[in-house]
C-alpha positions in Angstrom: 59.5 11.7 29.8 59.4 9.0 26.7 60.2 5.5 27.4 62.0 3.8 25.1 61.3 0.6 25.9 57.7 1.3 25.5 58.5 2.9 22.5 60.2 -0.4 20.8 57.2 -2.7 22.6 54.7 -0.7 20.6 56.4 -0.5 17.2 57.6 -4.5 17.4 53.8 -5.1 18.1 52.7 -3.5 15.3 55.1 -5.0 13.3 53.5 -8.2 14.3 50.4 -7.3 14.0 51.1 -6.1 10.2 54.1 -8.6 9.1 51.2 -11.4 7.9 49.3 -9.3 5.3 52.3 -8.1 3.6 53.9 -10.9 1.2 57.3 -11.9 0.9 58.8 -14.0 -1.9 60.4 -16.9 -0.2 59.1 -17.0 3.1 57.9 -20.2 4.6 57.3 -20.9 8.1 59.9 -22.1 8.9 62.0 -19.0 7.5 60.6 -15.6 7.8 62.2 -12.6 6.4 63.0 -9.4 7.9 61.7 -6.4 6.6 63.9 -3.7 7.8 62.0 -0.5 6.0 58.7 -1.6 7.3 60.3 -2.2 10.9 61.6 1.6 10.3 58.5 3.0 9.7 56.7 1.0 12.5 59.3 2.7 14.7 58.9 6.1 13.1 55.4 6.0 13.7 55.8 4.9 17.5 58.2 7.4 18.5 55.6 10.4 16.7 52.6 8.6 19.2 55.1 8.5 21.7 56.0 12.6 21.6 52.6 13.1 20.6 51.2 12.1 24.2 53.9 13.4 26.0 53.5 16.8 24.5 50.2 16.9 25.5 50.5 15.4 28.9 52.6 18.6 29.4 50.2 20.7 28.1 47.7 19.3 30.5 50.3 19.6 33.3 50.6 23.3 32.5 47.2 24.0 32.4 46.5 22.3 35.8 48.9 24.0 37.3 47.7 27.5 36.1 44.0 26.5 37.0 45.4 25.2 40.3 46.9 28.5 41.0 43.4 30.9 39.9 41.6 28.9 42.1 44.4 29.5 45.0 44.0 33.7 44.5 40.7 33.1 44.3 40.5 31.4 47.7 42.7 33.9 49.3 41.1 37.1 47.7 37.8 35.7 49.3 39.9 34.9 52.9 40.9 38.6 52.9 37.4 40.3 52.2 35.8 38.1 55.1 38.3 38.8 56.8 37.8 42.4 56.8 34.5 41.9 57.9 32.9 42.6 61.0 31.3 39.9 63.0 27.9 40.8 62.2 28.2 41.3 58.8 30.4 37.7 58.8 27.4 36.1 60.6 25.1 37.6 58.2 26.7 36.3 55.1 27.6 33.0 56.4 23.5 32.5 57.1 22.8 34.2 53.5 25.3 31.8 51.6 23.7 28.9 53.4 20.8 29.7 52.8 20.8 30.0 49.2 22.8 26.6 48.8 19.7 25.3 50.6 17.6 26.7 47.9 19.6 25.8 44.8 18.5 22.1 46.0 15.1 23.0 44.7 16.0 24.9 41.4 13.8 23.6 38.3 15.0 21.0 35.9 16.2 23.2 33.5 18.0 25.4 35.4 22.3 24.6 35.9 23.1 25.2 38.8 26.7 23.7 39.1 28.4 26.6 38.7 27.0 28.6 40.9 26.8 25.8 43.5 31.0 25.9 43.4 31.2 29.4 43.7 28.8 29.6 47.1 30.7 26.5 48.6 34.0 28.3 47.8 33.0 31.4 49.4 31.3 29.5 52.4 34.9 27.8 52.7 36.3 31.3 52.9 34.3 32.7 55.1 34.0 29.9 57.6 38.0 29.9 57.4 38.2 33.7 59.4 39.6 33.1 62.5 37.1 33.4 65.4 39.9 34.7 68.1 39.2 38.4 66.6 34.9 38.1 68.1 35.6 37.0 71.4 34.8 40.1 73.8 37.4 40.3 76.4 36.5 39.7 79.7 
């Protein structure tokens, strides 16, 4: 949403800011004039910052949100595979998926790792969220 008040703030400060280098016949310190096309354009130019950011603050808003909501399939596509799993495959992954997070602590300089770092912590955070109830042998 734009704020108005913000909106005047900005455009009365540049008009501040600005007034002194432009010259007006006639004006003394004790008298100053009012220039009422330059005071539009300071205001014209405010309110275009002043769309400008909140247009893009949507866009940003938007895109978080779709991001927001990959990242949730994502989490519950990788829920419903462990979940499928039987507990000694589950066991077996879980060791496998630490394991290699262990070893991407020793990858070479040049090598990025980030990425791949996110997607084993995700899928660790999957798998680790089955519930256990399922494995338990009755007695």
């Amino acid at each position: 949403m734009i704020d108005r008040t913000e909106i005047f703030r900005s455009a009365w400060a540049a008009y501040r800011t600005a007034w002194p280098a432009i010259f007006v016949a006639g004006d003394t310190a004790t008298h100053r004039a009012f220039l009422r096309p330059f005071f539009a354009k300071m205001l014209t130019r405010a309110w275009s910052e002043a769309k400008k950011a909140d247009a893009q603050s949507r866009r940003f808003a938007d895109t978080e949100k779709a991001a927001r909501l990959f990242v949730d399939s994502q989490h519950a596509a990788r829920v419903a595979l462990a979940a499928t799993m039987s507990p000694a495959q589950l066991s077996a992954r879980l060791s496998a998926v630490r394991d290699e997070l262990a070893l991407l602590d020793y990858a070479p300089w040049g090598v990025r790792v980030s990425n791949r770092r996110a997607g084993l912590t995700a899928e660790l955070a999957a798998l680790e969220t089955v519930p256990t109830q399922k494995f338990q042998l009755a007695a």
